[in-house]
ROKEMAR-418223 format. One line per field, with one value per residue (C-alpha): x negated, z negated, y negated. Coordinates in nm, 4 decimals, always signed. Example, Ala and Ser with C-alpha at 12.3 -4.5 7.8 and 13.67 -1.06 7.14 Angstrom:
BEGIN
c1	(-1.2300; -1.3670)
c3	(-0.7800; -0.7140)
c2	(+0.4500; +0.1060)
END
This chain:
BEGIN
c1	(+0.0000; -0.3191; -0.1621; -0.0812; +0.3392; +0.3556; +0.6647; +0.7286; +1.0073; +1.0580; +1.3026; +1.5928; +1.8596; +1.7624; +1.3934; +1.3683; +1.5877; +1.3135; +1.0815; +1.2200; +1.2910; +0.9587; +0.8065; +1.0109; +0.8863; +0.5334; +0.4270; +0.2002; +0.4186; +0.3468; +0.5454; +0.5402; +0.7800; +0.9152; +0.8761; +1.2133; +1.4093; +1.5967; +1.8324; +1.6637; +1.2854; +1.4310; +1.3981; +1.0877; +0.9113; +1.0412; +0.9245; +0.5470; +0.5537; +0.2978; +0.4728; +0.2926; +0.3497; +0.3503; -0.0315; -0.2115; -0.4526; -0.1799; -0.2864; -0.5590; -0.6283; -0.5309; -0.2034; +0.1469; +0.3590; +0.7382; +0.8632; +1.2151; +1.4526; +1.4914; +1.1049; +0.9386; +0.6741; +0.7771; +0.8779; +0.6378; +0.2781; +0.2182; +0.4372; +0.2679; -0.0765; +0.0118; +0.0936; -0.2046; -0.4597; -0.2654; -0.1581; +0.1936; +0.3943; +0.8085; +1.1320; +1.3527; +1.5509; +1.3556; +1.1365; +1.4340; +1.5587; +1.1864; +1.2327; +1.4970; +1.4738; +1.3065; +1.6242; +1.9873; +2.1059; +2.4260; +2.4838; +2.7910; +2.8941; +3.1794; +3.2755; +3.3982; +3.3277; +3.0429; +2.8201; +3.1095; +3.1616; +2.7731; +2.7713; +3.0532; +2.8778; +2.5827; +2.7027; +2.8869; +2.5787; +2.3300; +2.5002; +2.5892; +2.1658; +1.8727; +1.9661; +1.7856; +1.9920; +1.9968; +2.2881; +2.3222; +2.3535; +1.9870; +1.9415; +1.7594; +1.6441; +1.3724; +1.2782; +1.0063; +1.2015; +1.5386; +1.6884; +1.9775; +1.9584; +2.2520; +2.2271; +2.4220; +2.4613; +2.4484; +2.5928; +2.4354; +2.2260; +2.2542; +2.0497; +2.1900; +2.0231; +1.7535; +1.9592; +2.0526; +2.2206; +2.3171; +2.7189; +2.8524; +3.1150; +3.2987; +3.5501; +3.6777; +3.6104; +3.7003; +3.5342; +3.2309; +2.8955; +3.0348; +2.6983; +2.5687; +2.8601; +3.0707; +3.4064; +3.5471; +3.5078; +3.1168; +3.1945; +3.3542; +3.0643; +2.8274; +2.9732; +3.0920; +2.6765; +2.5977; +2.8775; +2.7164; +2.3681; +2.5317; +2.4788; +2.6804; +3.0346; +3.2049; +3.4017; +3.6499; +3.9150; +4.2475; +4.4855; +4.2057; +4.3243; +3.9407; +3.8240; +4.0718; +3.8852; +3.5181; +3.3993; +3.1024; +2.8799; +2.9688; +3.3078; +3.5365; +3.7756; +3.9924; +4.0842; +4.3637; +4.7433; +4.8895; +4.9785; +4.7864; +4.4861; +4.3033; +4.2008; +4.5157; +4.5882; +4.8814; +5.0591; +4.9168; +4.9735; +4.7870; +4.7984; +4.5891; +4.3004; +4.2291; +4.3793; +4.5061; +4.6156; +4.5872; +4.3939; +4.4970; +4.2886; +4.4811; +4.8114; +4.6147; +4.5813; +4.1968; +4.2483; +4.3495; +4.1175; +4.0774; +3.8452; +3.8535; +3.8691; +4.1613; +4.3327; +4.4155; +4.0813; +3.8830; +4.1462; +4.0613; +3.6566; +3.6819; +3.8760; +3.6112; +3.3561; +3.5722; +3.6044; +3.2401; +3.1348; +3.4401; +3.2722; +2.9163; +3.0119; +3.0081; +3.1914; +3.5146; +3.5665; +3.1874; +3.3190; +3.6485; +3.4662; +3.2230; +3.4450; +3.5933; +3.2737; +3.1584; +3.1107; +3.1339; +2.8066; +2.6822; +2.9317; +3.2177; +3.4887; +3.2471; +3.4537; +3.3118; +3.5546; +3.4271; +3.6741; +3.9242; +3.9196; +3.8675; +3.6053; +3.5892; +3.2723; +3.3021; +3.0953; +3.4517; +3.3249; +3.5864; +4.0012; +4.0252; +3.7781; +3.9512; +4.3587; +4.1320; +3.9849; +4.2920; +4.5058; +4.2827; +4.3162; +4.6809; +4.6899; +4.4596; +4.6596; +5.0170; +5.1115; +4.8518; +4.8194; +4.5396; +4.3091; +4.0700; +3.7671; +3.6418; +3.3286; +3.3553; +2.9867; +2.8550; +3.0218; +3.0471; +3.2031; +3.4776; +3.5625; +3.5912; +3.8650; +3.9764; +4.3765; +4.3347; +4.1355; +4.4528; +4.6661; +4.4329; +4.3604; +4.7605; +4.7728; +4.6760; +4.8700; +4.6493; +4.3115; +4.0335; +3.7910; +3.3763; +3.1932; +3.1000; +2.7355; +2.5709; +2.3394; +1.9271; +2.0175; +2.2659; +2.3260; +2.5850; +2.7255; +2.9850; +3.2424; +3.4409; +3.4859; +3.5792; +3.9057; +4.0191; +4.0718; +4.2233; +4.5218; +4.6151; +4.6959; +5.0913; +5.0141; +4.7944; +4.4252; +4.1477; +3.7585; +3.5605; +3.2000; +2.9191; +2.8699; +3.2596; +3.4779; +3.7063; +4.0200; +4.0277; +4.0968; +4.4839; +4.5904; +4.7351; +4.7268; +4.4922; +4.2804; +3.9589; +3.8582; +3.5642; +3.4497; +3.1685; +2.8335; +2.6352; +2.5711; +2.9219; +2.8025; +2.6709; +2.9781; +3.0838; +2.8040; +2.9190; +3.2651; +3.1662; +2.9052; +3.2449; +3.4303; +3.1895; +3.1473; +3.5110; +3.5818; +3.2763; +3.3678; +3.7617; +3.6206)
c3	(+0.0000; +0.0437; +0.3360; +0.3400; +0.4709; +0.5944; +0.6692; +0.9432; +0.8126; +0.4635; +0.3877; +0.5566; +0.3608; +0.5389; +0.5259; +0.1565; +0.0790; +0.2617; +0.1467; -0.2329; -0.1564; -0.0398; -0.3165; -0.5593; -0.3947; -0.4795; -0.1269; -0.1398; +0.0368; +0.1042; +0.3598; +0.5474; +0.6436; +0.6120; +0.3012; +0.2620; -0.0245; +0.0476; -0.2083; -0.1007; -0.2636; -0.6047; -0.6205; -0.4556; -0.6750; -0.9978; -0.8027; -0.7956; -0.4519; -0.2500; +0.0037; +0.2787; +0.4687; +0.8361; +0.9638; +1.2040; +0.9477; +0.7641; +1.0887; +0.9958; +1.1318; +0.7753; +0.7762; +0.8788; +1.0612; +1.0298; +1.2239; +1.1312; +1.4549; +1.5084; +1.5417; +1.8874; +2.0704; +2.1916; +1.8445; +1.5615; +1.6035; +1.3743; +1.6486; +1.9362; +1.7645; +1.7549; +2.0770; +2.2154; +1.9892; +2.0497; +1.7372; +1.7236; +1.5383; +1.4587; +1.4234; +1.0797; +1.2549; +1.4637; +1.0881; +0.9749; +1.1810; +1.1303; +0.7762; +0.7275; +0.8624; +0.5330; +0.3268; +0.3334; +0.5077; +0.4226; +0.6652; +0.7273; +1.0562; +1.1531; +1.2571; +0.9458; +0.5307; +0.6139; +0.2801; +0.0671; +0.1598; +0.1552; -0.2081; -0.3198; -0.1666; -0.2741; -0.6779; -0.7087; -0.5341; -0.7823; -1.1231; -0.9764; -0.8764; -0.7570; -0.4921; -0.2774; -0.0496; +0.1905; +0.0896; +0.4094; +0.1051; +0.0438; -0.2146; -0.1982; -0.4388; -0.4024; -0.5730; -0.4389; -0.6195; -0.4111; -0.2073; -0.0505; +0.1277; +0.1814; +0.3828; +0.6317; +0.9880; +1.2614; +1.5749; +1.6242; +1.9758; +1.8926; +1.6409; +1.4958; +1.8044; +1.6173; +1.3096; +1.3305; +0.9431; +0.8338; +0.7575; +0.8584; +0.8004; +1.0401; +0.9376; +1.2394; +1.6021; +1.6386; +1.9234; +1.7577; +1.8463; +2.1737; +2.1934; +2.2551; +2.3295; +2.6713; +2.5720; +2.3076; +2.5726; +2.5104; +2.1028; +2.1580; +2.4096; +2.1248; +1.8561; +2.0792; +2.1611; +1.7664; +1.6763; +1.8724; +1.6753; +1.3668; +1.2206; +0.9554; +0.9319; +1.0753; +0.8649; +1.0692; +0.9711; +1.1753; +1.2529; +1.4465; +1.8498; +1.9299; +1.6609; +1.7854; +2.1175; +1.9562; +2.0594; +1.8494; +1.7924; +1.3989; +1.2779; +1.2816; +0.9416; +0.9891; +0.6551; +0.6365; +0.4696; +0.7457; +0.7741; +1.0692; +0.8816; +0.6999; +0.4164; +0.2756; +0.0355; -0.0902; -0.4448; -0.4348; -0.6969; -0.6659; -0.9500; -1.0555; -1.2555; -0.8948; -0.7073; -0.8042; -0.6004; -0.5313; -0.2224; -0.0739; +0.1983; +0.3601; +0.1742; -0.2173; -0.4056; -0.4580; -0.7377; -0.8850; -0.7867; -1.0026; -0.7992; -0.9803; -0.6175; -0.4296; -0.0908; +0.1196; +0.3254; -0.0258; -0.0616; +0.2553; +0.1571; -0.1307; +0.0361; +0.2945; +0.0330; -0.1290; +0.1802; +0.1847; -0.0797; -0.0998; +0.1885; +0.0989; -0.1953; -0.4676; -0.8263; -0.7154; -1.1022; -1.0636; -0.8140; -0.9489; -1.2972; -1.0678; -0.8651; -1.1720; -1.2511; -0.8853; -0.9156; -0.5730; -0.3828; -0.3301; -0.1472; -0.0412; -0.3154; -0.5647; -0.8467; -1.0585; -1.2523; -1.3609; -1.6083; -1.5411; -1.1179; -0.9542; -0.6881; -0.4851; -0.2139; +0.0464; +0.3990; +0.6004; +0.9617; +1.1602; +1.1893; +1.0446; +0.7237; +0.6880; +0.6346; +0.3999; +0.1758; +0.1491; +0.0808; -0.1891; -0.3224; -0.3242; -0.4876; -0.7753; -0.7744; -0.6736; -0.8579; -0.7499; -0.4395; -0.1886; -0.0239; +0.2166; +0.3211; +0.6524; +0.8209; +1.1507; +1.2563; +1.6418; +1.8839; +2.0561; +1.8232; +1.7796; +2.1686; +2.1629; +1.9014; +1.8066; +1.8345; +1.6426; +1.3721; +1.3444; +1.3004; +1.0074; +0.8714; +0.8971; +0.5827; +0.3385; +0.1708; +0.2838; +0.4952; +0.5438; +0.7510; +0.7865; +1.0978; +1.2978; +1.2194; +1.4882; +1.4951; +1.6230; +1.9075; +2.0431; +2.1624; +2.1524; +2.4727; +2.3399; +2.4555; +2.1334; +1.8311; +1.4581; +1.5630; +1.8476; +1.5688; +1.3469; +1.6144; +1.6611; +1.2756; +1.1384; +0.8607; +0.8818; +0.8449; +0.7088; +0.8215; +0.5208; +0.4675; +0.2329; +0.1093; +0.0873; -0.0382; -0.2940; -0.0727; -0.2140; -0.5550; -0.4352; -0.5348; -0.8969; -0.9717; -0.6916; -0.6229; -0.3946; -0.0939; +0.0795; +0.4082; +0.6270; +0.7347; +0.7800; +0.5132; +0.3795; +0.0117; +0.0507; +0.0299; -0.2313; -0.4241; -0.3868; -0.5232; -0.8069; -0.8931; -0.8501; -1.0756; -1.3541; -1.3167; -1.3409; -1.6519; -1.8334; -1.7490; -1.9130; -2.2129)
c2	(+0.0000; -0.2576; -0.3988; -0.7130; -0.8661; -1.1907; -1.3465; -1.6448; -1.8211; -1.6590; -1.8870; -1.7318; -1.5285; -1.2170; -1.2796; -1.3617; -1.0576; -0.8369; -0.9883; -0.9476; -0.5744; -0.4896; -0.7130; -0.5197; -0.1712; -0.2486; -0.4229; -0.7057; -1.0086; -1.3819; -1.6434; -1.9532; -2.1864; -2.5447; -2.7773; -2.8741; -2.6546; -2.3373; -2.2055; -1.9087; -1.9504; -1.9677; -1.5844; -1.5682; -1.8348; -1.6564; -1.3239; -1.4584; -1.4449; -1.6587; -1.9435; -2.1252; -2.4205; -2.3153; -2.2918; -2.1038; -2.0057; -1.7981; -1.5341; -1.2840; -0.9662; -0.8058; -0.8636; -0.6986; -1.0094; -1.0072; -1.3494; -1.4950; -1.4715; -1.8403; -1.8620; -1.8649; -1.9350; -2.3272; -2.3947; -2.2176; -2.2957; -1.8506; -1.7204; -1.9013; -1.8490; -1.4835; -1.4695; -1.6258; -1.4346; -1.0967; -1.0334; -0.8427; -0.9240; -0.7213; -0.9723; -0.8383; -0.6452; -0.4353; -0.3574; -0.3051; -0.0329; +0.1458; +0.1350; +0.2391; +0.6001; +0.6898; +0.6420; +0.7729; +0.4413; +0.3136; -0.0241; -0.2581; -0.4284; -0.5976; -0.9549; -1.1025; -0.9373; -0.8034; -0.9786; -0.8816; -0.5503; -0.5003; -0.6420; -0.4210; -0.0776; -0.2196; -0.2605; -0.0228; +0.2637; +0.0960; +0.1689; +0.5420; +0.5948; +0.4315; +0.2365; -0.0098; -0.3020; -0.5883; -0.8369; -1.1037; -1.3841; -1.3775; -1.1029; -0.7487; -0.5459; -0.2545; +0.0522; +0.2169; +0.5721; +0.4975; +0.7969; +0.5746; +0.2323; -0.0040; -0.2706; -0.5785; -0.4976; -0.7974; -0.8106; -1.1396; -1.0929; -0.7443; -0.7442; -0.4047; -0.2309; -0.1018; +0.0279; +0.4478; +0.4708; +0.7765; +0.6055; +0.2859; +0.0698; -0.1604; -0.3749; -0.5790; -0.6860; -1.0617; -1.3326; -1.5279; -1.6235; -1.8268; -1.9499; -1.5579; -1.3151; -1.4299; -1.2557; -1.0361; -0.7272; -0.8321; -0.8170; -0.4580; -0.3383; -0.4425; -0.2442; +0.0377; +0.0774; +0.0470; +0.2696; +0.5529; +0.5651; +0.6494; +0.9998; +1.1410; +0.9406; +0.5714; +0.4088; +0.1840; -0.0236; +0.1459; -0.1538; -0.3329; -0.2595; -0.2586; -0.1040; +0.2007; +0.2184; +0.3450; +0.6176; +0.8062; +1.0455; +1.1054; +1.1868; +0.8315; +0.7819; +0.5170; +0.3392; +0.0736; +0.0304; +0.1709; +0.5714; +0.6756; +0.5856; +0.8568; +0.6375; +0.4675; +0.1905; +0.1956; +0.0662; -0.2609; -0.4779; -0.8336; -1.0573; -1.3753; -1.1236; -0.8770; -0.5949; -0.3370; -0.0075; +0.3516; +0.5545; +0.8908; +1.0666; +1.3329; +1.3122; +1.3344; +1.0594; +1.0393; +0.7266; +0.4210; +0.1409; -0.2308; -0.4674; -0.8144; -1.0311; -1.1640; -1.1409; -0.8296; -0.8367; -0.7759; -0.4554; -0.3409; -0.4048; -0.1729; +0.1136; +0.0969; +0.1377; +0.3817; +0.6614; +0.6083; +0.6911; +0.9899; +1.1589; +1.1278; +1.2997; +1.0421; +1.1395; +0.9072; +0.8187; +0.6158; +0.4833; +0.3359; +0.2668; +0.0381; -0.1601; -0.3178; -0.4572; -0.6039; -1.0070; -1.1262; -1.2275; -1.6363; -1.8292; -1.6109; -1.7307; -1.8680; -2.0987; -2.3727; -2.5515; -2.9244; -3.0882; -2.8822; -2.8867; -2.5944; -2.5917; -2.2606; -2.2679; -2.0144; -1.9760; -1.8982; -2.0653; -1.8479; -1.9064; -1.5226; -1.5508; -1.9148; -1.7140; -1.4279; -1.7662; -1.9345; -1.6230; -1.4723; -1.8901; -1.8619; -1.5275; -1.6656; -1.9766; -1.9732; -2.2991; -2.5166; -2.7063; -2.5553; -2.8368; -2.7194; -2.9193; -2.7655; -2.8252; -2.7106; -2.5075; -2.4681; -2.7455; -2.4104; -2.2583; -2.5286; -2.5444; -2.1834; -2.1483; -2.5270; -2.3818; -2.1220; -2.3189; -2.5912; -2.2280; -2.1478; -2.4351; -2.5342; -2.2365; -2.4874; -2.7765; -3.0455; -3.0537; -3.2938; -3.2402; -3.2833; -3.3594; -3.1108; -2.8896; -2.8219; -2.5566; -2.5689; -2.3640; -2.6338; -3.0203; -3.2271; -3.2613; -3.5257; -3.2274; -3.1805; -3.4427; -3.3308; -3.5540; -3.3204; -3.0369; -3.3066; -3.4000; -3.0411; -3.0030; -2.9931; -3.2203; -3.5243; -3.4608; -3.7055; -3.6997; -3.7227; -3.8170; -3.6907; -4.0738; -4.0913; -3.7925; -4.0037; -3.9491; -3.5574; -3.7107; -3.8312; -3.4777; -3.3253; -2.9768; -2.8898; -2.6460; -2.7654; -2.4723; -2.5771; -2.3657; -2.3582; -2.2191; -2.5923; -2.7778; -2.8518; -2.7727; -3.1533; -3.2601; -3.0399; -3.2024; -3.5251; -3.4270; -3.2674; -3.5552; -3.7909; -3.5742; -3.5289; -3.9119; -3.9798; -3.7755; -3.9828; -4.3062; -4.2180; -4.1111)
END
């Protein structure tokens, strides 16, 4: 193990999670990237591992190079030093899928739940036995001892290519990624290709229509509410503490399940996880006993409350996770008023799907909006304005601004939602530094 990992751009959440897992394994592991702060480098710098600004002097013979996807050779001066001096280097995913192979690989793909569901298979394989994972929310955890291996599955660019796990989960085919897939057909082609390199058993949610159409390689359970599913839950009782609700697999009732999260999509997560784990041969009482104890992973549905207003943060950048967020709010909260505060991400994305983010978004009480993110890989073309999605709302919509986000206090009895994958926790900032500022100044 004297080799040495270095990481190009150890900053991102799937990056620092590797490099945390193989940190934790025993692997000696520094990085490079950008000065600014990362959420992300918390658990690295408490980890002892080493971080570099980007140089072309991090480069040495010596060392194993894994380089961050967004990374190339016109705009990293490792990668295009690497390139020059022939040094070669693997991208995360394609190490990934090498590594892998030495484990009992558990992954999870889909278009939308994918962190969660990883988090819950993840939790709930760790307290049963030694388990090592890849959570897409920037956390991993090694053990150099671990027989199994969960992990998050991307369709971005393909990027699951590379990935043969012995069981997968998929839990939905939906058009994203405009700025890389040209059509849902391309989305289904995608996972239909990934579908067939896994071994043992697909787990695949059955009321998806495209979902339906996979073909594989490994037996296919379909898990759902519906009865031609093989995994079915049914019972379901959802109150303001979780979820509660019973799963039978081939007419018997295999258990009551209690997972403490909210809306129907986290139901579906945990049966997923459930038939899983059933048919890998898990004791199903572990698994039930586990699932009660699962706390969610960083931003999907994370609460703060700040003199008594409720802030929920969740990364929802899609019209489908936005109906999940704002039904598992209402299901927490059914008296209080539901704001969401959407930042649209990708101009691409927006153009794409602007009618059916006014049909989300319309699920809430009242909606302001941020300015659109757009991502490094794209330019404003002056094609689509953060207004456009406004005038296609039911109910009057207001733009609001980091510097300016006082028009969200006009509500009582409010919960706060915000959404997005940019950097809309900015202006969830500012409104909790307005709060907390507020409730001094009346006391």
């Amino acid at each position: 193990m004297s080799k040495t990992y270095h990481f190009i751009g150890i900053k991102g959440s799937g990056m620092s999670a590797l490099a945390l897992m193989l940190h934790q394994m025993g692997y000696k592991i520094q990085g490079s990237d950008v000065e600014k702060y990362y959420f992300t480098q918390r658990g690295l710098e408490q980890a002892g591992v080493k971080l570099l600004p980007f140089d072309e002097k991090n480069i040495t013979a010596d060392i194993e190079l894994i380089a961050g996807n967004a990374f190339r050779q016109d705009n990293n001066i490792e990668v295009a030093y690497a390139i020059q001096n022939g040094f070669t280097f693997k991208r995360y995913h394609e190490f990934l899928g090498e590594f892998m192979e030495q484990f009992v690989s558990f992954g999870v793909a889909g278009a939308h739940g994918k962190t969660s569901t990883t988090g819950l298979l993840a939790h709930v394989l760790r307290n049963i036995t030694d388990t090592s994972f890849l959570i897409g929310d920037g956390t991993g955890r090694g053990s150099k001892n671990s027989q199994y291996f969960v992990f998050e599955s991307d369709e971005y660019e393909r990027h699951f290519m590379p990935y043969h796990p012995a069981y997968s989960i998929i839990t939905n085919i939906d058009f994203d990624h405009p700025d890389y897939f040209t059509s849902i057909d391309d989305v289904f082609s995608a996972f239909n290709d990934y579908a067939k390199q896994v071994q043992k058993g697909l787990f695949i949610y059955g009321e998806d229509d495209y979902l339906r159409k996979i073909t594989a390689n490994a037996p296919i359970y379909y898990y759902g509410f519906e009865e031609s599913n093989d995994f079915i839950a049914f019972d379901i009782v959802r109150t303001t503490s979780g979820s509660d609700f019973k799963v039978k697999y081939k007419d018997q009732i295999i258990g009551d399940f209690h997972v403490p999260a909210f809306g129907r999509h986290n139901i579906l997560n945990a049966t997923a996880v459930i038939g899983n784990l059933y048919i890998a041969g898990f004791d199903i009482n572990l698994v039930a006993q586990h699932l009660k104890t699962f706390s969610g992973v960083k931003r999907r549905f994370t609460e703060k409350i700040i003199n008594d207003t409720i802030v929920i943060d969740d990364f929802a950048h899609h019209p489908t996770e936005i109906i999940a967020t704002l039904d598992a709010a209402r299901q927490k909260y059914p008296s209080r008023e539901i704001v969401a505060i959407f930042q649209p991400h990708t101009f691409t994305r927006t153009i794409a799907l602007l009618d059916e983010f006014a049909e989300a978004l319309n699920e809430a009480d009242s909606v302001y909006l941020a300015q659109i993110y757009g991502s490094a890989r794209e330019s404003d073309h002056g094609d689509i304005k953060v207004e456009d999605l406004a005038a296609k709302l039911d109910k009057p919509a207001k733009i609001v601004t980091i510097e300016n986000v006082s028009p969200l206090l006009d509500h009582d009895n409010a919960v706060y939602v915000f959404m997005g994958a940019g950097d809309i926790q900015l202006y969830e900032r500012s409104f909790e530094e307005l709060v907390a500022n507020l409730a001094t100044s009346t006391q």
